[in-house]
LUMKEKE-266326 format. One record per atom (N, C-alpha, C, O): residue number from 0; atom name; x, y, z. Coordinates in Angstrom, 1 decimal, decimal comma. Layout:
BEGIN
<n->NUM&atom->CA&x->X&y->Y&z->Z>
...
***
This chain:
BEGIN
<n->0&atom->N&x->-4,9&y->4,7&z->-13,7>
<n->0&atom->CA&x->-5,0&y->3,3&z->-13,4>
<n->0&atom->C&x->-4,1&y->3,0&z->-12,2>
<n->0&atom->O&x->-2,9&y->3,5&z->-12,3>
<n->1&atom->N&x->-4,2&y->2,5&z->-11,1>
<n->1&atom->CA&x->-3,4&y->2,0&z->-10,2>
<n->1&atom->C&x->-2,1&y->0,8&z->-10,4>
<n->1&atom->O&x->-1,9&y->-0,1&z->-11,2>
<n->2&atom->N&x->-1,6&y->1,4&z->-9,7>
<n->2&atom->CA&x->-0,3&y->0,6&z->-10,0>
<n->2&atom->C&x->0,1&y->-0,4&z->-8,8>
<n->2&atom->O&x->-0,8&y->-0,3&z->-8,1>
<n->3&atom->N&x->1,1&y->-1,3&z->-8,2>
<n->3&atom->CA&x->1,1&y->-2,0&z->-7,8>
<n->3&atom->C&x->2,6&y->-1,3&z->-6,3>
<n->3&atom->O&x->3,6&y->-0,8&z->-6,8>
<n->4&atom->N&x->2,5&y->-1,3&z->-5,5>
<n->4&atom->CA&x->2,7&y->-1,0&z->-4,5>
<n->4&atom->C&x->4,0&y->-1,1&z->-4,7>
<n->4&atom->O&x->4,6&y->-0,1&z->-4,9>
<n->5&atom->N&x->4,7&y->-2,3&z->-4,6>
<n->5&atom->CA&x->5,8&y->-3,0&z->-5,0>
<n->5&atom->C&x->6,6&y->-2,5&z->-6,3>
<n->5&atom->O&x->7,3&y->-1,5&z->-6,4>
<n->6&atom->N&x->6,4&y->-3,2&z->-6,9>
<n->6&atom->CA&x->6,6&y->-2,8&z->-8,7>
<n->6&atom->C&x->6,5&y->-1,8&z->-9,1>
<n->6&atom->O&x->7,5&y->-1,4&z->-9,7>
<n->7&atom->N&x->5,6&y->-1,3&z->-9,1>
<n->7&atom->CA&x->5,0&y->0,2&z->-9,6>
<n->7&atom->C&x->4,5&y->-0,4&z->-11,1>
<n->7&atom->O&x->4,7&y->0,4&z->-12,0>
<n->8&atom->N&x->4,0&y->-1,3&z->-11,4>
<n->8&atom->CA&x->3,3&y->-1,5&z->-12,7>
<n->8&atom->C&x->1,8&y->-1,3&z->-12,4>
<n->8&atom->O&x->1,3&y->-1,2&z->-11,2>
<n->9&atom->N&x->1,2&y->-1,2&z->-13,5>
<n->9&atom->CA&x->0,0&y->-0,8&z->-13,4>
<n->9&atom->C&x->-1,1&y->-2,2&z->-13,3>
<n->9&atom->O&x->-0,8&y->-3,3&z->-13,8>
<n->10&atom->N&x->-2,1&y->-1,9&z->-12,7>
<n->10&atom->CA&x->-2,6&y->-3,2&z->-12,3>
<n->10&atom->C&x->-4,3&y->-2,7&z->-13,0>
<n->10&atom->O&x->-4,7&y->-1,6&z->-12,8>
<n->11&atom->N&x->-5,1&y->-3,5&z->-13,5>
<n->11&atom->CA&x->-6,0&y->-3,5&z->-14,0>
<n->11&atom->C&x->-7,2&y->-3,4&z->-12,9>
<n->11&atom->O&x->-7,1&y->-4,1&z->-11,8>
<n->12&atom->N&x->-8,7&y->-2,3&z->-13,2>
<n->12&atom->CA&x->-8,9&y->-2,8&z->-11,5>
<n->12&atom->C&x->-9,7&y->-3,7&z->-10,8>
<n->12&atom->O&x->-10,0&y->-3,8&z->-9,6>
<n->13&atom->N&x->-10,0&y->-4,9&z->-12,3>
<n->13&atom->CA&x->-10,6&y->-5,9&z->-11,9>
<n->13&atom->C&x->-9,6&y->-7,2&z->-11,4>
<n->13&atom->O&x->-9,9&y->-8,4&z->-11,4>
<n->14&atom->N&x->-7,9&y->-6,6&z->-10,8>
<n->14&atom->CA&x->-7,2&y->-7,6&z->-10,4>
<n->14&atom->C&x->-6,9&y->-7,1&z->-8,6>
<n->14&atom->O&x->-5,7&y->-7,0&z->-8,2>
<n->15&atom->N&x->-7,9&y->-6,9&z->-8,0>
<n->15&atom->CA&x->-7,8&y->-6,6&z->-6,8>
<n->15&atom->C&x->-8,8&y->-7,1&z->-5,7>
<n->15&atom->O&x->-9,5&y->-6,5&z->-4,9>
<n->16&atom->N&x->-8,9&y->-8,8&z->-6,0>
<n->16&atom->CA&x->-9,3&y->-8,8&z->-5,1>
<n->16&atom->C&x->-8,7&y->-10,0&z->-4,1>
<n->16&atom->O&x->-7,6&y->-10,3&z->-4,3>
<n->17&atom->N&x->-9,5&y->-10,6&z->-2,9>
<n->17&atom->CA&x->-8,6&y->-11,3&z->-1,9>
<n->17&atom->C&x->-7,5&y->-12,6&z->-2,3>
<n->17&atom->O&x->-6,6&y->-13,0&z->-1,5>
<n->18&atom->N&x->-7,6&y->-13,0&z->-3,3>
<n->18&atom->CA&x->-6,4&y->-13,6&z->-3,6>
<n->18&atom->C&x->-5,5&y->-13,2&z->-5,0>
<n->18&atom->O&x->-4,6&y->-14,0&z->-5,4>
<n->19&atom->N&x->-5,9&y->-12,0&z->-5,6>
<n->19&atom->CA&x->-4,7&y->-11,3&z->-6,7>
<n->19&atom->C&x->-4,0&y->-10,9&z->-6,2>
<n->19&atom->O&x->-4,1&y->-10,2&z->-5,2>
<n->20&atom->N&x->-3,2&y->-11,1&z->-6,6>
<n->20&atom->CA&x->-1,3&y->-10,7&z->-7,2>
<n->20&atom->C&x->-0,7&y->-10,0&z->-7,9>
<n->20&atom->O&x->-1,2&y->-10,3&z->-9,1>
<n->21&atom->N&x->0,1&y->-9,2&z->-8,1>
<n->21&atom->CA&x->0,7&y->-8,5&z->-9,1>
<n->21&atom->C&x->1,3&y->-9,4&z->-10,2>
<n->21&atom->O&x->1,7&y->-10,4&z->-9,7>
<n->22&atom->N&x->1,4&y->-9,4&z->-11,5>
<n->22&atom->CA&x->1,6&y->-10,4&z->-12,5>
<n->22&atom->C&x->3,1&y->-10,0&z->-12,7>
<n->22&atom->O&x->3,9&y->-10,7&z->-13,3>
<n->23&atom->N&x->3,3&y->-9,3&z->-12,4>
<n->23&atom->CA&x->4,7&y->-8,6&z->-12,1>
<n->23&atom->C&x->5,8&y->-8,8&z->-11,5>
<n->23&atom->O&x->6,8&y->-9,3&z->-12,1>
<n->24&atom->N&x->5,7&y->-8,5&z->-10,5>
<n->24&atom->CA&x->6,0&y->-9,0&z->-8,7>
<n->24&atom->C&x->5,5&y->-10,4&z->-8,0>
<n->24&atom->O&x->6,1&y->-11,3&z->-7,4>
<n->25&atom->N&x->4,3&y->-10,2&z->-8,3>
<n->25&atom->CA&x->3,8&y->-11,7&z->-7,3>
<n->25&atom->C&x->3,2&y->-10,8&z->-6,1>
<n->25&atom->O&x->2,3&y->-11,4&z->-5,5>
<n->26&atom->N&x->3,4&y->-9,9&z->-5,8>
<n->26&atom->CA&x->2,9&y->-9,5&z->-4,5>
<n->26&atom->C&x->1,3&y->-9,3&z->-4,3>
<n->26&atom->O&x->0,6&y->-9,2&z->-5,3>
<n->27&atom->N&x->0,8&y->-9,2&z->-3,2>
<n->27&atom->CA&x->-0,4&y->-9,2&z->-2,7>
<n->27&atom->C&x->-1,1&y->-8,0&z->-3,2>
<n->27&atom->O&x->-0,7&y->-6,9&z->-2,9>
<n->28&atom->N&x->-2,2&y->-8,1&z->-4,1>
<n->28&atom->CA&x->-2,6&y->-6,7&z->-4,9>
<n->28&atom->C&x->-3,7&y->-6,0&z->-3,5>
<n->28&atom->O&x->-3,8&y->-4,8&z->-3,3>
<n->29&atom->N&x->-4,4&y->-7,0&z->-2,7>
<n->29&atom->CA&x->-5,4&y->-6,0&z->-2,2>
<n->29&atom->C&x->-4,9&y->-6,0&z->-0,3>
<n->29&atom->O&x->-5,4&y->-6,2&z->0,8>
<n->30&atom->N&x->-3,8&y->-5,6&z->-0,8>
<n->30&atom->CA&x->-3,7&y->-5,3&z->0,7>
<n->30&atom->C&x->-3,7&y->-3,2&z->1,0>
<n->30&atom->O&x->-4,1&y->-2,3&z->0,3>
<n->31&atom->N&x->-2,9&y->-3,1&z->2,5>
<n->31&atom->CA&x->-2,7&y->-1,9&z->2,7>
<n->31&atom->C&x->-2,3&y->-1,0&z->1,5>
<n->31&atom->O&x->-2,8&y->-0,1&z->0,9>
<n->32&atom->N&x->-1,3&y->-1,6&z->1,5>
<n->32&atom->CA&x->-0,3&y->-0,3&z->1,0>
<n->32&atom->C&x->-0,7&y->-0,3&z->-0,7>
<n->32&atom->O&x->0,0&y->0,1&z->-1,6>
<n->33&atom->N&x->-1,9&y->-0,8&z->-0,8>
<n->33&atom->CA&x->-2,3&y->-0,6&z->-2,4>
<n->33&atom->C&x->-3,8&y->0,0&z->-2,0>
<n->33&atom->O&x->-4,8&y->-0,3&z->-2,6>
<n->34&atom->N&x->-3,6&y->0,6&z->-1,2>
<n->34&atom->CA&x->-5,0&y->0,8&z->-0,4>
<n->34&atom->C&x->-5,3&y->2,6&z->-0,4>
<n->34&atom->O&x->-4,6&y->3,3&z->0,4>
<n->35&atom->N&x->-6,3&y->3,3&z->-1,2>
<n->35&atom->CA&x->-6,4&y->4,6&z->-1,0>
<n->35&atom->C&x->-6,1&y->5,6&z->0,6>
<n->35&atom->O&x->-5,6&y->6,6&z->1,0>
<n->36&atom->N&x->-7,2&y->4,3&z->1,1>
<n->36&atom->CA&x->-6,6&y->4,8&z->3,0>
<n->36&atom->C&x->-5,3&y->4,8&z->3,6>
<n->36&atom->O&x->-5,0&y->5,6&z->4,5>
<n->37&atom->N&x->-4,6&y->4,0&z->3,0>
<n->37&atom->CA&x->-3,2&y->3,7&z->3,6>
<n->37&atom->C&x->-2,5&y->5,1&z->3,8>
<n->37&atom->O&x->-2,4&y->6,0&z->3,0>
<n->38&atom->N&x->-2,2&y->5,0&z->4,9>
<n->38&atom->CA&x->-1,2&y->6,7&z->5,3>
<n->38&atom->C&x->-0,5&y->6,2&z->6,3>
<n->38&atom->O&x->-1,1&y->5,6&z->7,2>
<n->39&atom->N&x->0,7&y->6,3&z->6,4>
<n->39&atom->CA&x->1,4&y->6,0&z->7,9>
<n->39&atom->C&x->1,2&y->7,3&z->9,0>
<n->39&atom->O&x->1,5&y->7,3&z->10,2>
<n->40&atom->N&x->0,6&y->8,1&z->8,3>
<n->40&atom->CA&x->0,9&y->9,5&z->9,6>
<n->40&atom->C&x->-0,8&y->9,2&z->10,4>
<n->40&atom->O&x->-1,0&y->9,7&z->11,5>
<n->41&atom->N&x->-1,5&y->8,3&z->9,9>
<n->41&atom->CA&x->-2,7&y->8,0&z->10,7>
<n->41&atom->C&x->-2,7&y->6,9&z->11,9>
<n->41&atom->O&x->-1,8&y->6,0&z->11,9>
<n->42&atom->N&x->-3,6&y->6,9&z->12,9>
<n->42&atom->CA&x->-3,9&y->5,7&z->13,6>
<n->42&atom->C&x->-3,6&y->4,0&z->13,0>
<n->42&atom->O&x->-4,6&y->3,5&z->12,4>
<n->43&atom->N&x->-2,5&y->3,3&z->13,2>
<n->43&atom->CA&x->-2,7&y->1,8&z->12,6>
<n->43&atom->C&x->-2,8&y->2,1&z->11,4>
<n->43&atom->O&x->-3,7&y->1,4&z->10,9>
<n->44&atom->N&x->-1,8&y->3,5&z->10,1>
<n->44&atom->CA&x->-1,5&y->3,1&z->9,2>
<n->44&atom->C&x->-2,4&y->3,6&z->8,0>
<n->44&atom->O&x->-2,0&y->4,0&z->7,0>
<n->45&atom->N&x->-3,9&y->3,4&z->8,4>
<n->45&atom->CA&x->-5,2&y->4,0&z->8,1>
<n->45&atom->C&x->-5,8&y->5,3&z->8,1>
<n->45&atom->O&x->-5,7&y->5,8&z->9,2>
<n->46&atom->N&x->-6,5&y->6,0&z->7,0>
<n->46&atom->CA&x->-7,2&y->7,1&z->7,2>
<n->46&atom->C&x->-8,8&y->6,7&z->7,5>
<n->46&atom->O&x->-9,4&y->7,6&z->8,0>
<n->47&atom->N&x->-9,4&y->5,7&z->7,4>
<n->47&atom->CA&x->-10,4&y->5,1&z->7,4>
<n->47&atom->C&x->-10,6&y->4,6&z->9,0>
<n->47&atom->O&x->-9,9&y->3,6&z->9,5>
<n->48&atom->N&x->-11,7&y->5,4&z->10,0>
<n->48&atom->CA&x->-11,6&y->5,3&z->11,3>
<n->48&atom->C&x->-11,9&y->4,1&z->11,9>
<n->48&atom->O&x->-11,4&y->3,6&z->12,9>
<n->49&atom->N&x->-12,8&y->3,3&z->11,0>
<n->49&atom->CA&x->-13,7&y->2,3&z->11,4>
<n->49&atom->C&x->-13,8&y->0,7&z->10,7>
<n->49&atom->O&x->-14,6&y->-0,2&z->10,6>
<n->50&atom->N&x->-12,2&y->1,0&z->10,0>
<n->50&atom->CA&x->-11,6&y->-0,5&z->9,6>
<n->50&atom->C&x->-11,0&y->-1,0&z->10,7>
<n->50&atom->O&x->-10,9&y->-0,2&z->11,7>
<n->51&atom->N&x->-10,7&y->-2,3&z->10,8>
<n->51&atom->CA&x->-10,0&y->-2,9&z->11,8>
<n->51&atom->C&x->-8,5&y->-3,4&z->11,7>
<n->51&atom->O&x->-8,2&y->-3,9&z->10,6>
<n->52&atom->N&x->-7,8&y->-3,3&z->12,3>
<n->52&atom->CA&x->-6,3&y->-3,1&z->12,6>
<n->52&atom->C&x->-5,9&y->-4,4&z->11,3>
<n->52&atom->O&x->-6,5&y->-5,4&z->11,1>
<n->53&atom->N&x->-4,6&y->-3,8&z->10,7>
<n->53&atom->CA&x->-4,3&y->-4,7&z->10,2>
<n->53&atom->C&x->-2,7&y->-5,1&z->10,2>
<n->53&atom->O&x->-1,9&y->-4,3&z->9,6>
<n->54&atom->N&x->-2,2&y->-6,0&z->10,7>
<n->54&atom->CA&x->-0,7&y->-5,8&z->10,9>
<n->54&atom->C&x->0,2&y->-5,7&z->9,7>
<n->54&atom->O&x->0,8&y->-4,8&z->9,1>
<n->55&atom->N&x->-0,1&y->-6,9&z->9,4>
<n->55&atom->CA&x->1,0&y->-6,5&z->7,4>
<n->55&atom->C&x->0,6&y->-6,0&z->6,8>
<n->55&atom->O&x->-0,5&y->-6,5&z->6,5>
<n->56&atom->N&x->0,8&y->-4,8&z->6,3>
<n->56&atom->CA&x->0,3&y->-3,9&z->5,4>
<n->56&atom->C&x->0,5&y->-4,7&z->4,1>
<n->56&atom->O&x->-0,6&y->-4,9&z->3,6>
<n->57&atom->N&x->1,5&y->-5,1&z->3,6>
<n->57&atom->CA&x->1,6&y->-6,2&z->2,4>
<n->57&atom->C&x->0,9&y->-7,0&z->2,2>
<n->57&atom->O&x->0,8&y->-7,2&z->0,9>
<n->58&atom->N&x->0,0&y->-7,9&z->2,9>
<n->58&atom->CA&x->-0,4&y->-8,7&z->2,7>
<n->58&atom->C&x->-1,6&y->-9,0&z->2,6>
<n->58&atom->O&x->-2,2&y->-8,9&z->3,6>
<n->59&atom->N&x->-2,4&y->-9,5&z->1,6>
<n->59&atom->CA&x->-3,5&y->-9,4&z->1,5>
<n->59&atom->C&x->-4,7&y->-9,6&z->2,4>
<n->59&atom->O&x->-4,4&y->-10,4&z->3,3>
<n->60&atom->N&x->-5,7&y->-9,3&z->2,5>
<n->60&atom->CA&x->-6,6&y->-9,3&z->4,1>
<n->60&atom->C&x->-7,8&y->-8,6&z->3,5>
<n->60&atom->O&x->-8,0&y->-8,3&z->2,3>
<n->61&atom->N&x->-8,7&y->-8,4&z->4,7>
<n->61&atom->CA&x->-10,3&y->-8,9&z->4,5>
<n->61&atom->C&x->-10,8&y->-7,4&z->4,0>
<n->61&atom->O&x->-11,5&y->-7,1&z->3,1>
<n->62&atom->N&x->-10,3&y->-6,8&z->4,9>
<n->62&atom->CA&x->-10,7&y->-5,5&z->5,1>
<n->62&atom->C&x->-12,1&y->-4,9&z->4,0>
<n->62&atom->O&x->-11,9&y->-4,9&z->2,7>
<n->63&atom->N&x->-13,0&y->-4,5&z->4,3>
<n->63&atom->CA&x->-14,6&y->-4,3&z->3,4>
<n->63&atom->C&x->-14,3&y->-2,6&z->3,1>
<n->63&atom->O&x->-15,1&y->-1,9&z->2,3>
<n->64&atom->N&x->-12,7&y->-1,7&z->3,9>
<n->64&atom->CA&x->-12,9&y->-0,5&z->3,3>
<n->64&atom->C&x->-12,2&y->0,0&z->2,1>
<n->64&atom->O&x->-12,3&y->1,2&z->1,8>
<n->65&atom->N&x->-11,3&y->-1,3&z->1,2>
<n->65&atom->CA&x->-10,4&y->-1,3&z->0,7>
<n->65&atom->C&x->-11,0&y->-0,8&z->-0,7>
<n->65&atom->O&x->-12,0&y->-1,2&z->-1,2>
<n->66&atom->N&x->-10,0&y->0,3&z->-1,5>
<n->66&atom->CA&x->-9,8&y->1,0&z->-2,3>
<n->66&atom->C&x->-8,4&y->1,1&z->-2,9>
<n->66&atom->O&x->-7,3&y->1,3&z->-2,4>
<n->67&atom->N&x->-9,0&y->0,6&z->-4,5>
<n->67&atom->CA&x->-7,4&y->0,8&z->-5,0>
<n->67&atom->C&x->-7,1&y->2,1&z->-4,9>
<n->67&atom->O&x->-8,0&y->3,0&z->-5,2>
<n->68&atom->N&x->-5,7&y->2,6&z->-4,6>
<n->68&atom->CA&x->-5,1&y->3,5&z->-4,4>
<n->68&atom->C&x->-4,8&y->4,3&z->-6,0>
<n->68&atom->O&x->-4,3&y->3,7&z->-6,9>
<n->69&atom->N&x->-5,2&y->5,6&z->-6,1>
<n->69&atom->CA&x->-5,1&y->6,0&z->-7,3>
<n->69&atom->C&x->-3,9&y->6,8&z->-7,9>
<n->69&atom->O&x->-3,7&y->7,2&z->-9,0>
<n->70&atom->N&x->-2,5&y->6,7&z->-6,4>
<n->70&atom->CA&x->-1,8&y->7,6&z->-6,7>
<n->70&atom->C&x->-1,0&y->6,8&z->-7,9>
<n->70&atom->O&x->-1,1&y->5,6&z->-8,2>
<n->71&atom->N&x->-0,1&y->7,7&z->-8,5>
<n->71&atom->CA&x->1,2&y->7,0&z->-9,5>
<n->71&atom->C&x->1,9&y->6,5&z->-9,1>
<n->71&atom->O&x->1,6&y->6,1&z->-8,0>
<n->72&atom->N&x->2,8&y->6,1&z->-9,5>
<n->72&atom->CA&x->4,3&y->4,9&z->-9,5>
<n->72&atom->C&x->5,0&y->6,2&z->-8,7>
<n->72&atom->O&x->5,5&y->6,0&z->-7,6>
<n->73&atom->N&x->5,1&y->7,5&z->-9,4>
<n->73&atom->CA&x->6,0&y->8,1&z->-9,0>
<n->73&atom->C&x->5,9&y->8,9&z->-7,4>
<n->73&atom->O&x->6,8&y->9,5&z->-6,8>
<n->74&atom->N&x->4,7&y->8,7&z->-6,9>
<n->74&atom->CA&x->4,4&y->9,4&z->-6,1>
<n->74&atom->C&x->4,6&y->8,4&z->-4,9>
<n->74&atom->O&x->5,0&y->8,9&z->-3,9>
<n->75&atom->N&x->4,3&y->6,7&z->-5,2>
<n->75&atom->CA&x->5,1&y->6,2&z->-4,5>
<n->75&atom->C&x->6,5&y->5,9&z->-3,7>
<n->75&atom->O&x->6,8&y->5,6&z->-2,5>
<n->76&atom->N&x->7,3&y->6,2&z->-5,1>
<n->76&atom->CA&x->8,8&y->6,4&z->-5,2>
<n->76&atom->C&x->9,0&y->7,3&z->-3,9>
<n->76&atom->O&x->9,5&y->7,1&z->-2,8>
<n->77&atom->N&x->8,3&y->8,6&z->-4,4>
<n->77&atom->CA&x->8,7&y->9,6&z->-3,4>
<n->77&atom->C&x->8,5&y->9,5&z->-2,0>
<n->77&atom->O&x->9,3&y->9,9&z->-1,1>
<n->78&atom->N&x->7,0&y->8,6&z->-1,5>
<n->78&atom->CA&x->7,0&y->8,9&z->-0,6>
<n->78&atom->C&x->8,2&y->7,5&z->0,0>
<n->78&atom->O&x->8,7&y->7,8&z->1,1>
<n->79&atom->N&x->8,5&y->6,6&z->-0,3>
<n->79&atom->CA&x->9,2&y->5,3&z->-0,2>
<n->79&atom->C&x->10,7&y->6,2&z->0,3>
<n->79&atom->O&x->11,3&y->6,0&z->1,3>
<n->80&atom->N&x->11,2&y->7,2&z->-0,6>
<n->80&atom->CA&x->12,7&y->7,4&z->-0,5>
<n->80&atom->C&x->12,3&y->8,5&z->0,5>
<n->80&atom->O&x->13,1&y->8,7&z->1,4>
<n->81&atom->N&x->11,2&y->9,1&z->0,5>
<n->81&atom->CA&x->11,1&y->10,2&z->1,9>
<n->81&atom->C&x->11,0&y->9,4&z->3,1>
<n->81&atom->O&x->11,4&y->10,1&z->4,1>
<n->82&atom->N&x->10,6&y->7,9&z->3,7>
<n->82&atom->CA&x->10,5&y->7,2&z->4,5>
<n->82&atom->C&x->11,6&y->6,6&z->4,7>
<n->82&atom->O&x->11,7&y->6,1&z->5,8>
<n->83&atom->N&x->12,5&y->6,3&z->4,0>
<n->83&atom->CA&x->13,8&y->6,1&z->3,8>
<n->83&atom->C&x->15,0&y->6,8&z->4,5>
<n->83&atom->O&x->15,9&y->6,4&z->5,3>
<n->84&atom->N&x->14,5&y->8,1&z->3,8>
<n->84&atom->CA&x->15,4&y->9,5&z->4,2>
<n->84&atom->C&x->15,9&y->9,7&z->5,7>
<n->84&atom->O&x->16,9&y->9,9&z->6,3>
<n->85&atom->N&x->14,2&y->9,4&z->6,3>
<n->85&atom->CA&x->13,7&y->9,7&z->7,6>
<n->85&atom->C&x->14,1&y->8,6&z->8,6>
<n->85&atom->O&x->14,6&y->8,8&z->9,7>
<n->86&atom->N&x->14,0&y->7,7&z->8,2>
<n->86&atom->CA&x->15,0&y->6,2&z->8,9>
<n->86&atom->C&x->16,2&y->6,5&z->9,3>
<n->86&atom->O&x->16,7&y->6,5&z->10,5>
<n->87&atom->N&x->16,7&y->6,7&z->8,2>
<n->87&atom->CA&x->18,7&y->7,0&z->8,2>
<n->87&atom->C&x->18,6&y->8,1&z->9,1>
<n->87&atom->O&x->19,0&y->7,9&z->10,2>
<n->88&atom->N&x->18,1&y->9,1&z->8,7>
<n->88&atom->CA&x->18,0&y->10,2&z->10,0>
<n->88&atom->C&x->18,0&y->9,8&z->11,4>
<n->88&atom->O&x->18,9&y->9,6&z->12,3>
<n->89&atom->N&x->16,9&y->9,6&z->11,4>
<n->89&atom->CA&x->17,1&y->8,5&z->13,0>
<n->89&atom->C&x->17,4&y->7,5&z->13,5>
<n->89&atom->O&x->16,9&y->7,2&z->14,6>
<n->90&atom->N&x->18,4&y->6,7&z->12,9>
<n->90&atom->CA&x->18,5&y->5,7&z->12,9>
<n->90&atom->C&x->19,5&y->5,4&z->14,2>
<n->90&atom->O&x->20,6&y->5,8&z->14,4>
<n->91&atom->N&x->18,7&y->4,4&z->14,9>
<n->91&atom->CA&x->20,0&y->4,6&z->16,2>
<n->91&atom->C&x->21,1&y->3,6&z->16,2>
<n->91&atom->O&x->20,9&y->2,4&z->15,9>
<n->92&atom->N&x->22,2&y->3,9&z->16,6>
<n->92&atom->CA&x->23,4&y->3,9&z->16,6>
<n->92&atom->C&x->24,1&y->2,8&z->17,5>
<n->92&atom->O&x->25,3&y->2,6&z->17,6>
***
C-alpha cells in the first residue's frame, strides 16, 4: 500500500486524488513526490518524458501521468537521509 511522502503513513489508494490529503499530515496526497515517476536524478524531477514540468513537487497538481508510488516508508527514509547526506557534503560555505 503506498504511503504518504511526508509521514510515511499508509494511504488507501482511493485517497489520491486532486484535492486529498494525508489524514495524517495534511499534506498533498497526489502530488510529485507521492508519484511512482518521481526521481530527482531525471529531467524536471520525472521519469515520465512526456508529463509537463511541475515546480512543487509537494503540491498537488494536474498531471494525467500520476501513479501512487509503491515504494515503502522505509525506502523513503533512505533516500531523504541520502539527499540530506549529499547537501551537507556540498554545502557551500
Amino acid at each position: 500500500m503506498p504511503s504518504c511522502w511526508s509521514c510515511h503513513k499508509e494511504i488507501e489508494l482511493n485517497n489520491f486524488h486532486r484535492q486529498d490529503s494525508c489524514l495524517q499530515c495534511g499534506r498533498d496526497t497526489h502530488a510529485c513526490k507521492n508519484c511512482e515517476h518521481y526521481d530527482i536524478a531525471f529531467n524536471n524531477g520525472c521519469k515520465e518524458s512526456s508529463a509537463d514540468r511541475v515546480v512543487d513537487k509537494e503540491k498537488s497538481n494536474f498531471c494525467d501521468y500520476f501513479v501512487p508510488s509503491a515504494r515503502k516508508a522505509d525506502a523513503l527514509s533512505t533516500q531523504s537521509a541520502a539527499k540530506l547526506a549529499a547537501e551537507a557534503l556540498f554545502k557551500k560555505k
